[in-house]
N, C-alpha and C positions, 0 to 999 in steps of 0.2 A: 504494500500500500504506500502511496506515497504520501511524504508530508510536504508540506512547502510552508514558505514565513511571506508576511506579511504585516506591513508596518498600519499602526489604528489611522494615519492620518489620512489614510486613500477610502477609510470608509465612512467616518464620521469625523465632519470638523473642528469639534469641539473635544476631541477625546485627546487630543494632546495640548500641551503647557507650548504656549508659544515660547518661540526662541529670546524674547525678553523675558519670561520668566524661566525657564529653564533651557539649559543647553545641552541637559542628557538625551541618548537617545531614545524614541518613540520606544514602547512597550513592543515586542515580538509576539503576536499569538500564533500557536502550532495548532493546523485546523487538519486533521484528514481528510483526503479528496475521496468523497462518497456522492453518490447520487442524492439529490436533496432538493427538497421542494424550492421554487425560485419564488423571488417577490419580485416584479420589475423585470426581469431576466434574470438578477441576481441568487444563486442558490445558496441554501445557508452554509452547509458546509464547501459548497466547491466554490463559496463565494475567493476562496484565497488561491484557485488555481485560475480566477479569469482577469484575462487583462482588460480590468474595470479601470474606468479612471474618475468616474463620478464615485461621490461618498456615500453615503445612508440616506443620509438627509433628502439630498435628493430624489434620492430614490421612494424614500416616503411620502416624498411629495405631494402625490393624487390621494393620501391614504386618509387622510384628517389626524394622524398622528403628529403632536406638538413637540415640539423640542425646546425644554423648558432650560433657564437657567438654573445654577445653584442656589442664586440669590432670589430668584422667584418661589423656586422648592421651601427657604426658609420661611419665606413671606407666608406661602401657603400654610404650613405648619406651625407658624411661633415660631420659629428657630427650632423644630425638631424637639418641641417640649416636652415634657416628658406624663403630663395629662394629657397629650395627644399618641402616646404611646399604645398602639394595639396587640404587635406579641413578635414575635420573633422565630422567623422558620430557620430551613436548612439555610438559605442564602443571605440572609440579614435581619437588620428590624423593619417595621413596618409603622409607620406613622398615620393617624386621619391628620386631615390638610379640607382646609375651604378656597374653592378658589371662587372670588365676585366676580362682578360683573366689571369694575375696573381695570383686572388684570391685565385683559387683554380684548375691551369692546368690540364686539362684532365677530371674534376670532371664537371666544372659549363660554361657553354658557356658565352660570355662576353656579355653583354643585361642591358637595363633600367628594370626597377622595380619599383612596390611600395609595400611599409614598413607602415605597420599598427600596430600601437603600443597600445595596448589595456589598456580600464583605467579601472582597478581593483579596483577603490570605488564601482563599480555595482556590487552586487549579483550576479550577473548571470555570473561573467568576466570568471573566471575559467572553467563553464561546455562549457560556446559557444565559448571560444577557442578550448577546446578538439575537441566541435563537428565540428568547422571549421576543424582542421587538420587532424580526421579523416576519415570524407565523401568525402574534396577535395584530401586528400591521397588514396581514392581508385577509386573515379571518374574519369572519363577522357571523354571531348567530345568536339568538335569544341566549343560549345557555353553553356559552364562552363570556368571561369575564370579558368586559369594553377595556382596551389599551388608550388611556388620552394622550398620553405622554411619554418622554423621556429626558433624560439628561446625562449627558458625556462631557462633562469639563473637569478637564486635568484628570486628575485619578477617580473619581470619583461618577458611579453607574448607577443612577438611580430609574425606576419607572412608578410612574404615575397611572394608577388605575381606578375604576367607578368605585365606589366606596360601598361595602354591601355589609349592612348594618347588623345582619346574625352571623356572623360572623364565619366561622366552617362549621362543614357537619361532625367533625369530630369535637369542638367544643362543645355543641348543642346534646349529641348521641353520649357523649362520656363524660361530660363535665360532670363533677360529686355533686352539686348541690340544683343542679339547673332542672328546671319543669318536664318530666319525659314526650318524648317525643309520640303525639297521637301516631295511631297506624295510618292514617287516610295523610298524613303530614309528611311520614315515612316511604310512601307510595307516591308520596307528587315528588319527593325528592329523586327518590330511583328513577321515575320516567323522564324526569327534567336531565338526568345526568346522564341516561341512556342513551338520549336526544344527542346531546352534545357529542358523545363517543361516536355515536353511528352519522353524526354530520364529517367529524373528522375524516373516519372509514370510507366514507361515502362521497368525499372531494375531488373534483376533476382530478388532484395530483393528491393521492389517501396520504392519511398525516397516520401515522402511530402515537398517540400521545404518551407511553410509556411510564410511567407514573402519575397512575390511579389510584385514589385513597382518600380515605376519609378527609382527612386534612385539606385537601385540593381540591376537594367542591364547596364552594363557598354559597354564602345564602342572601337575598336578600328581603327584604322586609315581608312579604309575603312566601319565602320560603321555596320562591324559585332558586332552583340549583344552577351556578355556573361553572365552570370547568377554570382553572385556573392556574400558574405554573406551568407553563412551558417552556422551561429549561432546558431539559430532557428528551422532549419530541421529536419524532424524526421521518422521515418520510416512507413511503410505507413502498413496497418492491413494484418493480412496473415492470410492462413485458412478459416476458419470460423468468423473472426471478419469482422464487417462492418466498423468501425473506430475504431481511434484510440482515446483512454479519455486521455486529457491533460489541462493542464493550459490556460486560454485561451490568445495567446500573438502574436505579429504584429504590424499593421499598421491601425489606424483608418483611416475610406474609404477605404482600402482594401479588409479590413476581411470579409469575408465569414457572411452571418448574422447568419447562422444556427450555425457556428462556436462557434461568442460570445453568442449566447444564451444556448448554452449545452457545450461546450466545446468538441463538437466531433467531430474529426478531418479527413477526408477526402481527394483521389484528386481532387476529387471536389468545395474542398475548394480554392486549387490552380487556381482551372480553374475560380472561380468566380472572385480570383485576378490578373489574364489576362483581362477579359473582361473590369477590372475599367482601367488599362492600355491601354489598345485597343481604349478606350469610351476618357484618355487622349490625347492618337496620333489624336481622328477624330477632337474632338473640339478644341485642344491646352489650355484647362483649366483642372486645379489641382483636386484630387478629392475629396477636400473639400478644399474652398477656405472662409475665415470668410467677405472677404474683399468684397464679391458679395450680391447684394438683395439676404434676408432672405431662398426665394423660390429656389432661383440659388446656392447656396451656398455646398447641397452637388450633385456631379456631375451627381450618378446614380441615386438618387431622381427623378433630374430634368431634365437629358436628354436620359432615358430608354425610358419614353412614346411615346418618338418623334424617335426613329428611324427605324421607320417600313414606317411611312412617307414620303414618299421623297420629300414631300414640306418643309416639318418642317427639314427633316434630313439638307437640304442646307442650313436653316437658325443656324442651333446648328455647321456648320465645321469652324474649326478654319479660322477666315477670314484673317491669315497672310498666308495660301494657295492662296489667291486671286483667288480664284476659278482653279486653274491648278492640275486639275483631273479628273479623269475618274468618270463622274458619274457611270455609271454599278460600276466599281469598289469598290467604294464608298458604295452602297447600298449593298455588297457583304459583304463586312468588318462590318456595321452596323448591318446585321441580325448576323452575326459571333457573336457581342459584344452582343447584345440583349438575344438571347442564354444562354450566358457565365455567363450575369447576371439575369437570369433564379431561382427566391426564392425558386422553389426545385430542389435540388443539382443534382435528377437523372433526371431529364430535360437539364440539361447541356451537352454539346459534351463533349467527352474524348479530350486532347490533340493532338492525332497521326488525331483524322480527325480535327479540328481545324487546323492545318499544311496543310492538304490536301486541305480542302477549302481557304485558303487565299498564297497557295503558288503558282498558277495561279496572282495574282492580281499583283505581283511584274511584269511582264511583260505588265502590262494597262500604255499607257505613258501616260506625265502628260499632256496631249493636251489638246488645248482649242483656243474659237475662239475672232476674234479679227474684229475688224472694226477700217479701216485706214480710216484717211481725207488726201488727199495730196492737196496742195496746190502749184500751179505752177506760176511763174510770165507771165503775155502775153504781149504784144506792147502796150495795154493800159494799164499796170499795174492792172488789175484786177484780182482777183482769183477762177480758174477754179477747182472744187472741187468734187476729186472723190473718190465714196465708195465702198468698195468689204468686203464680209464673205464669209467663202466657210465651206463646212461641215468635217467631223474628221469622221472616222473610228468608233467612239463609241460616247455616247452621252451624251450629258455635259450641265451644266446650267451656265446660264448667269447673272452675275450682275452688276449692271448700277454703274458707279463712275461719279462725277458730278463735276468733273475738270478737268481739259484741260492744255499738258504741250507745250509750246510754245518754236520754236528755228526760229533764223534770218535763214531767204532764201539768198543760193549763187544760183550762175549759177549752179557748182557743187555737191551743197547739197541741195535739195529742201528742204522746211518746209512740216514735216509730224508731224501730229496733232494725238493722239490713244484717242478716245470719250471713248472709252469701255472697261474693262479688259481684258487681252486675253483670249479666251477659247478653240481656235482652231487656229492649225497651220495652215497657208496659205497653198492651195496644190500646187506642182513643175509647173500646168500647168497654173497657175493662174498669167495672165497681169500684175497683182503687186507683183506677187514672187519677180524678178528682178529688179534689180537698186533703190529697197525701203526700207526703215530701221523703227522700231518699234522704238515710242517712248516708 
């Protein structure tokens, strides 16, 4: 394979220290010459075997991609404050930032952001910036993170992206203390993320996005999923190649196994790291957790054999669901993940029907059935104790909780006692629909 060098200043203008501030030489990045999606004509990685004479910038030109200063980035952010601090991935921290309407009139619409400031002790800072700014500089789709920005002055690689206010699904799915995630919430997540993968897959020139995971789909106020972090992406085989050969790089519990075992790169490789996400949303555990018995510990190990079961699948779902879901639904998503994590690759579904299969499911409501004790005071102060369940539309299991929450009886509020988790809506014509409230 060959490598070749190339100096930053023949791609983006601003990435080097003018010769009044510094007189060292430009930074050397070593890019491998591979076949690689183009922006412009420019391909990301064979971008250093062509004799380009235009920079980036240019080249972004048509894209609506900004090329921000340092001192505008600070503006945006407070100087990088540290109450505008959001969290800190593999490649650096991450800031929210407001940009008004004075920034830059008529250019940039006034909107939050975040400001990802990449840390260049890593090898790799340089080429997964470029590859960021160029894949999200020519991608566009509901459920792809929006690129506004960038900025290349001196040392210093930062990107500016739409600011999406819940942050990722791994804070929302694993955070200790945070609201669990409904099922029908967990199902618009997976299709929206689906969406995105089988856009990529599905690109005049297919992308592999190669690192898939929790973390990288991020959310925003409504709980649209976007895809995000394309560092790592790479262009997907054309012609006659079956994959593409690379280095083998990700996510442990993610990756594809066929992946790290040969380094050949597939979309199938993507779709194997959908199913360990999909396999995340059903149980609410990590995909490899150190903290669990030995056996439990990585996720598709331990929970691939059981979901074909649907005795065992109800004992593997995250039990902060409390059961409010659609079993059918349920066992629908489960063959989905099973599938996905499928150890040969052409056993796997494509993307575009993965979407087709689980994009029905977001309409299963999260019903489930319930057993009330009501308790009424009478003339002798005794209590008169009545039970009703009624059935649901679709069909859903049951499981026992073995505590009882107790409230003082008025005239006007009886004491109702719930023995049981709910697992079904009461129906409208049911005796205790009315004048009765769920503990």
């Amino acid at each position: 394979m060959t490598v070749m060098k190339i100096g930053w200043e023949s791609l983006v203008p601003r990435c080097i220290k003018s010769q009044e501030n510094s007189k060292r030489n430009p930074k050397i990045v070593k890019v491998s010459v591979t076949k690689q999606l183009s922006f412009h004509g420019i391909p990301v990685s064979d971008i250093s075997s062509s004799t380009i004479s235009s920079d980036l910038s240019i080249s972004l030109a048509g894209s609506n991609i900004h090329a921000f200063t340092q001192q505008e980035l600070r503006v945006i952010t407070q100087n990088f404050s540290t109450s505008n601090f959001i969290g800190e991935g593999g490649f650096g921290p991450v800031h929210k930032g407001f940009i008004d309407d004075k920034l830059r009139p008529n250019a940039i619409k006034a909107q939050p952001v975040a400001v990802k400031n990449l840390d260049l002790d890593g090898t790799q800072g340089h080429r997964e910036w470029l590859t960021e700014v160029i894949f999200l500089g020519q991608l566009r789709h509901p459920h792809l993170v929006k690129l506004i920005g960038y900025c290349c002055e001196e040392d210093n690689r930062l990107l500016v992206y739409e600011y999406m206010p819940r942050g990722s699904l791994e804070n929302q799915l694993f955070r200790r203390y945070s609201v669990s995630l409904p099922w029908s919430t967990r199902m618009k997540i997976a299709i929206g993320a689906a969406k995105g993968l089988a856009f990529l897959h599905e690109a005049k020139k297919p992308v592999i996005y190669r690192d898939f995971k929790a973390s990288n789909i991020l959310l925003d106020s409504d709980y649209t999923a976007k895809l995000s972090d394309f560092g790592l992406a790479k262009d997907g085989p054309e012609g006659d190649d079956t994959h593409v050969s690379t280095r083998v790089m990700g996510t442990h519990g993610y990756a594809a196994p066929e992946y790290i075992m040969t380094g050949h790169l597939t979309a199938a490789s993507d779709v194997y790291s959908f199913g360990v996400v999909l396999l995340e949303l059903l149980t609410g555990r990590r995909s490899v957790d150190k903290g669990r018995p030995h056996r439990e510990q990585n996720l598709v190990d331990w929970a691939r054999p059981q979901l074909k079961d649907p005795r065992k699948l109800r004992r593997i779902m995250d039990p902060r669901l409390e059961g409010m879901y659609s079993e059918e639904g349920v066992q629908k998503a489960a063959l989905v993940a099973y599938q996905c994590l499928s150890n040969r690759p052409k056993a796997r579904p494509d993307m575009s029907n993965v979407v087709t299969t689980l994009e029905p499911l977001k309409d299963y409501e999260d019903n489930s059935m319930v057993t009330f004790v009501y308790t009424a005071p009478t003339d002798d102060q005794q209590e008169v104790k009545v039970k009703e369940s009624s059935a649901s539309p679709h069909h859903h299991h049951q499981k026992q909780h073995h505590h009882h929450h107790n409230r003082r009886s008025t005239p006007s509020s009886p004491t109702i006692h719930s023995e049981t988790t709910i697992h079904k809506r009461l129906t409208p014509n049911s005796p205790l629909q009315n004048g009765f409230k769920r503990s």
